[in-house]
C-alpha positions in Angstrom: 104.1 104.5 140.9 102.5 102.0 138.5 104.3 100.1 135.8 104.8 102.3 132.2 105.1 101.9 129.3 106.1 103.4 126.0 103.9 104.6 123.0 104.6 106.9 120.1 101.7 110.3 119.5 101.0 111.7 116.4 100.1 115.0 116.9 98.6 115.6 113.5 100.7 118.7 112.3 103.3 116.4 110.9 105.0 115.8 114.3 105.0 113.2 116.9 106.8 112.1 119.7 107.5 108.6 121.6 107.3 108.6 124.9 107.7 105.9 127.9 105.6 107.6 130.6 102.6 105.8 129.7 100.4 103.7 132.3 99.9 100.4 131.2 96.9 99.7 129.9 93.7 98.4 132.1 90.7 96.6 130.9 88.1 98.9 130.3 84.3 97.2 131.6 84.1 93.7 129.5 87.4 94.6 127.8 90.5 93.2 127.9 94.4 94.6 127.6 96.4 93.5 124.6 100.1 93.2 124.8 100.9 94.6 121.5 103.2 92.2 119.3 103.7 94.5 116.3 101.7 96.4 113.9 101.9 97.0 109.7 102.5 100.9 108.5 101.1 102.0 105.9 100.6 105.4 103.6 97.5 105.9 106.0 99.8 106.4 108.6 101.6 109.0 106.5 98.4 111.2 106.1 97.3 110.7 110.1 100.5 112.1 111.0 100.0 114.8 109.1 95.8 115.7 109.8 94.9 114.4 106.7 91.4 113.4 108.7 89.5 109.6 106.6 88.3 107.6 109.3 85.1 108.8 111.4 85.8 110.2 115.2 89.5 110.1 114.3 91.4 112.9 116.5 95.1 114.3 117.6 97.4 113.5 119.8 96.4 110.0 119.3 98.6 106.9 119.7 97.9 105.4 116.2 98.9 101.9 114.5 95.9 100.0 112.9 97.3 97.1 111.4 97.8 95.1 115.5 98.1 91.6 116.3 99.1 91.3 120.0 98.6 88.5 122.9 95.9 89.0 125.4 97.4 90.7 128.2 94.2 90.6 130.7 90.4 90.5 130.8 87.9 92.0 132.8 85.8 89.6 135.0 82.7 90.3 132.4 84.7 90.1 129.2 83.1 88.2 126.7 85.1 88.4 123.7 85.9 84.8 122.9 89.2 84.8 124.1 91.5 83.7 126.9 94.8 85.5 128.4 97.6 85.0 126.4 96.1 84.3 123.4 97.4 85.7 120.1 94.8 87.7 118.1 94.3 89.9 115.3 92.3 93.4 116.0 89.4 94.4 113.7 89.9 98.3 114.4 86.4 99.2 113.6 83.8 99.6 117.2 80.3 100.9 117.5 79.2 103.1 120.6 77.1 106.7 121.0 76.5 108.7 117.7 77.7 111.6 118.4 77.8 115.0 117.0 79.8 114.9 113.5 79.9 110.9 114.0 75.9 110.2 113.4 77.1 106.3 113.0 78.7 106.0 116.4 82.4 104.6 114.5 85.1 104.7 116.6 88.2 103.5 115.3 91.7 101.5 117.1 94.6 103.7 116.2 92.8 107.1 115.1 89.2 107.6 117.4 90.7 107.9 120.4 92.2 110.4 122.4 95.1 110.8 125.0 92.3 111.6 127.7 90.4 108.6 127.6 91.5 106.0 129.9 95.5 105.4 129.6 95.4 107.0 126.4 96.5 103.5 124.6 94.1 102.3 122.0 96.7 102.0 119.3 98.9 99.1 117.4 102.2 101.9 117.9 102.2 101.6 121.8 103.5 98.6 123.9 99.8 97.6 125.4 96.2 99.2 124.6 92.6 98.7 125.7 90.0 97.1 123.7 86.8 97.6 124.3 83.8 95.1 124.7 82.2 93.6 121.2 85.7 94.3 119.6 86.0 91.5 117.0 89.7 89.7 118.4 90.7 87.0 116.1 92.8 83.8 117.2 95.8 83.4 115.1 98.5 81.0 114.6 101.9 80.3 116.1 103.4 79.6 113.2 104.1 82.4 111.5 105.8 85.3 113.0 103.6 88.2 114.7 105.0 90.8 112.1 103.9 88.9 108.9 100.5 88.1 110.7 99.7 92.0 110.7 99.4 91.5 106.8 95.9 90.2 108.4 94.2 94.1 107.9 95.0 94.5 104.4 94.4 91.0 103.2 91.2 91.6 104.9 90.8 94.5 102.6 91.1 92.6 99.2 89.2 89.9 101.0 85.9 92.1 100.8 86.9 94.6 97.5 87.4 91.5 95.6 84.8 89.6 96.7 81.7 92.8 95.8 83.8 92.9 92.4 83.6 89.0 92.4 86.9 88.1 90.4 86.9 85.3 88.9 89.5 82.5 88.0 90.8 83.6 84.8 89.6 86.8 84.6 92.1 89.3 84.2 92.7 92.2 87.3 95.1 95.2 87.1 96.4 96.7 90.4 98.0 100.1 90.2 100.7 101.0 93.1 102.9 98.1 94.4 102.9 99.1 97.8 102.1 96.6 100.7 98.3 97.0 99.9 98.9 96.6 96.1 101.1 93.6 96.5 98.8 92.2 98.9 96.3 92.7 96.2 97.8 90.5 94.2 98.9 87.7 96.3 95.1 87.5 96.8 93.6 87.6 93.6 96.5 85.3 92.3 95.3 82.7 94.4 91.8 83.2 93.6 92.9 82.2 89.8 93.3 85.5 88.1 95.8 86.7 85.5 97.4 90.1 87.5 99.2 92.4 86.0 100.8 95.4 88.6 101.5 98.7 87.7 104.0 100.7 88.8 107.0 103.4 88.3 110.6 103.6 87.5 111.3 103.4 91.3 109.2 100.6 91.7 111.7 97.7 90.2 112.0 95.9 93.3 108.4 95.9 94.6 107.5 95.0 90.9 109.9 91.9 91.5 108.4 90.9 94.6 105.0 91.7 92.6 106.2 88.7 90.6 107.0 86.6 93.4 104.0 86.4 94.8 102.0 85.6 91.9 101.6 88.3 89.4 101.7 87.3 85.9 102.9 90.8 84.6 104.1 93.9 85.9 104.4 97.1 84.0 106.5 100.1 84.7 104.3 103.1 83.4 107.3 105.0 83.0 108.9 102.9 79.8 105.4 101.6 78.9 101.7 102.6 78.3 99.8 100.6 80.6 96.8 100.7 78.8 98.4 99.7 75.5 100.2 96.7 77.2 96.6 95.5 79.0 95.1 95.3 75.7 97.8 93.6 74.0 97.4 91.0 76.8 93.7 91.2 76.7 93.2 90.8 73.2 91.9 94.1 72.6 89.4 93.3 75.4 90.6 95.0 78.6 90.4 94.2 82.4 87.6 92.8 84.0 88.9 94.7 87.1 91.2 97.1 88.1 92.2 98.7 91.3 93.6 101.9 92.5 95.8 101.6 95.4 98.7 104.4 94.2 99.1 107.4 95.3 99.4 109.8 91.9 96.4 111.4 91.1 96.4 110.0 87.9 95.2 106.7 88.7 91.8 106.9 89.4 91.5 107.7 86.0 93.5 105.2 84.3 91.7 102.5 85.9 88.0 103.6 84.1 90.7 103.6 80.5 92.2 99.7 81.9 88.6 97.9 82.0 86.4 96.8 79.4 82.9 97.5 78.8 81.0 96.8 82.0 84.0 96.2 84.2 84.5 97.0 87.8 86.8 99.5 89.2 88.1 99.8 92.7 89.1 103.1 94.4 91.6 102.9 97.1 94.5 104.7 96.8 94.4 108.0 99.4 95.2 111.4 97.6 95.7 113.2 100.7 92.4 115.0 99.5 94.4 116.3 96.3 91.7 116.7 93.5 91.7 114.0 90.7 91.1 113.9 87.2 88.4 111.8 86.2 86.2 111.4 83.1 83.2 110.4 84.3 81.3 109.8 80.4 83.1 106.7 80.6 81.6 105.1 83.8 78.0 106.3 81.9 79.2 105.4 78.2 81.0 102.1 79.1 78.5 101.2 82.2 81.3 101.0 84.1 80.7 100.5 88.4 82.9 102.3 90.7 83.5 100.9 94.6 84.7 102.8 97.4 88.0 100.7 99.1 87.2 101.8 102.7 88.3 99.2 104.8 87.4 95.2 105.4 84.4 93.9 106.9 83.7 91.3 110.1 83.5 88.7 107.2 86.7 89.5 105.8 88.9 90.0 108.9 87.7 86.3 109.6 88.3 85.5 106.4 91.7 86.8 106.3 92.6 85.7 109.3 91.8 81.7 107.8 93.7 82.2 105.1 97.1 83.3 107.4 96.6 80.3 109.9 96.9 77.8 106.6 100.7 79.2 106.4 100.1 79.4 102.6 99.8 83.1 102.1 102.7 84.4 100.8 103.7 86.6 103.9 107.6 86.3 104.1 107.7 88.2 100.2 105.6 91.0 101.9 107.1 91.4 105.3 109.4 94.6 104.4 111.6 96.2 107.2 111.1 95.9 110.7 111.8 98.4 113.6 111.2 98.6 117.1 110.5 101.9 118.3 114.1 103.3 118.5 114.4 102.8 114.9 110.4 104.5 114.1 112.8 107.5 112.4 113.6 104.9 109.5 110.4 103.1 109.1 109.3 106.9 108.3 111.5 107.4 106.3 110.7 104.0 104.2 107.2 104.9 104.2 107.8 108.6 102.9 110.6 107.2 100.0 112.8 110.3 101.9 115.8 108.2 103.3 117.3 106.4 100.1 116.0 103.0 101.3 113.1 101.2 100.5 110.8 98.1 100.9 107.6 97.2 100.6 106.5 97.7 104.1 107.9 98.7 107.3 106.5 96.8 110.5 107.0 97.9 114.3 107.8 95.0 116.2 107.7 96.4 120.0 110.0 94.1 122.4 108.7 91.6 125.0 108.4 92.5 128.4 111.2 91.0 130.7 
C-alpha cells in the first residue's frame, strides 16, 4: 500500500468529512505535487460547502481550499513551471483546458473544478498534498514570513486588480463595507496606496473595526449607531467617495455603495449573497453616471503583484492572520467563519502539519 494522506470533502449539501485514506498526490504530465503549507478560509468557502455554485466547472465532493501556498513536493521530468522542488510558492487557482459543455471558456478552478475521480482526487489548499497542473501560474515566496500570513497572497491579489481598474488614487477617499479578511485586506491595500479609508461595519464588528484601524484605516463606522452615508459626507465635505466597495454579506450593501460615491464615482461589487436578491436602484448609476465592476477574482498581474508586495515584509500580515487550525480543529475554524461558536476573528487559516 502507498503512502496516504488526509484531506477534508465538501460534499456541497452543507456537509463534509475529513478523511486520511487519501493517496498522495502524483505529478500529473508537466505538473508538479505541492506539499500544502496552509490555506486562508473565507465566506466562499461557507457557500461551496453548502452548493452555493460561483466559480465555472466547480463540482461536489471536491477537496476545496483556494487561498494555498505550499512547498514543491515533486515535478514531472517535463515540468516547466519555473520552479524547483522544495520551493515555497503561492497558487493562482485559475487553469485553462477543454471548453466543455456548460464551461464554453475551458476555466477550471484549484479547490472547486475538480472532482474526487480525477487523479488522487487532491487539487485543493484543504488537503495535505495536491496536483497542479502544467501552465499553473506558481509564485516564489519568501521565508520570512510565516506560510499562514503568506495565504493573505489571494485576496491581496484581489484588491491588487479591483483597485487598480477603479485607479484609486493617493488622497482620494475609498469606503469598504464588511470588515472581514477581504475587507480588511482592502484596506491595508488602498492605505498604502495613499487613500483616506473609512470601513464599515456592524455592532459585532468592534474588533475587526479595531484591527481595521491598525492596519491603516483612517475611520471606521458602525452602521448600527451611525448612518454611514451621513458620516462619509461629513468627512467628504458634502462631496462623497471616490470609491466604494462591497465586500459584506447583507443584501443591503450593494445599494449603499451607489448612495456612498459622488457623481461619477466607481463602485465595486464583491460581497457574495449566497444568490439572495438585492435591492438596488439602478436610476442612480444612470442619473449620477456612476460605473459598477464585477469583484471576481485577481488576475496573472495581480497574483504577481501581490506576491511582490508580501516578499517586501511590509504588508501588514500579522494584524490579519486570525485563528489558525490544523485539521483536528476544522470544527472551529467553521464555526469562526459562520459567527455560530461565540468566537471570532478576522480569519481562520488551516495550517496542515509537516510530514515526519
Amino acid at each position: 500500500m502507498g503512502a496516504t494522506c488526509r484531506a477534508v470533502v465538501f460534499h456541497g449539501d452543507g456537509t463534509w468529512d475529513r478523511r486520511d485514506d487519501f493517496a498522495v498526490a502524483t505529478a500529473p504530465p508537466g505538473g508538479a505535487v505541492l506539499a500544502v503549507e496552509a490555506v486562508g478560509l473565507c465566506h466562499s468557502d461557507v457557500a461551496q460547502l453548502h452548493g452555493h455554485h460561483h466559480v465555472p466547472g466547480e463540482v461536489s465532493p471536491t477537496v476545496p481550499g483556494h487561498e494555498i501556498v505550499g512547498r514543491v513536493h515533486a515535478l514531472d521530468d517535463d515540468a516547466d513551471l519555473g520552479v524547483e522542488v522544495g520551493d515555497r510558492v503561492a497558487v493562482n487557482i485559475v487553469t485553462y483546458g477543454a471548453p466543455y459543455e456548460g464551461n464554453p471558456f475551458g476555466v477550471r478552478c484549484y479547490g472547486y473544478s475538480f472532482g474526487l475521480d480525477e487523479r488522487e482526487g487532491l487539487w485543493g489548499g484543504y488537503g495535505e498534498y495536491m496536483s497542479i497542473l502544467p501552465g499553473t501560474q506558481l509564485e516564489r515566496l519568501t521565508e520570512s514570513v510565516g506560510a499562514e500570513e503568506l495565504t493573505l497572497f489571494e485576496p491581496l491579489s484581489n484588491m491588487v486588480a479591483w483597485l487598480t481598474k477603479v485607479n484609486l488614487q493617493a488622497g482620494q477617499t475609498i469606503v469598504v463595507q464588511g470588515p472581514g479578511h477581504m475587507g480588511l485586506t482592502c484596506a491595508a491595500y488602498a492605505a498604502s496606496l495613499g487613500a483616506r479609508v473609512i470601513v464599515t461595519g456592524t455592532g459585532e464588528d468592534a474588533m475587526r473595526l479595531e484591527v481595521a484601524r491598525e492596519v491603516g484605516a483612517d475611520h471606521v463606522v458602525d452602521v448600527t449607531v451611525d448612518d454611514p452615508v451621513e458620516v462619509v459626507k461629513d468627512l467628504t465635505g458634502g462631496f462623497g467617495a471616490s470609491v466604494a466597495v462591497d465586500l459584506a454579506s447583507a443584501p443591503s450593501t450593494p445599494g449603499l455603495c451607489l448612495d456612498l460615491v459622488h457623481h461619477g464615482g466607481q463602485v465595486v461589487w464583491a460581497g457574495l449573497k449566497d444568490r439572495v436578491a438585492v435591492p438596488v436602484v439602478s436610476d442612480h448609476v444612470v442619473t449620477r453616471s456612476l460605473t459598477v465592476h464585477g469583484g471576481a477574482g485577481g488576475t496573472p498581474e495581480s497574483v504577481t503583484e501581490a506576491c511582490r508586495i508580501l516578499n517586501t515584509g511590509d504588508f501588514p500580515t500579522a494584524p490579519l492572520l486570525g485563528e489558525v487550525v490544523d485539521l483536528d480543529g476544522l470544527d472551529r475554524a467553521m464555526e469562526i467563519l459562520l459567527r455560530s461558536g461565540g468566537e471570532d476573528a478576522v480569519r481562520a487559516v488551516l495550517r496542515h502539519t509537516p510530514a515526519a
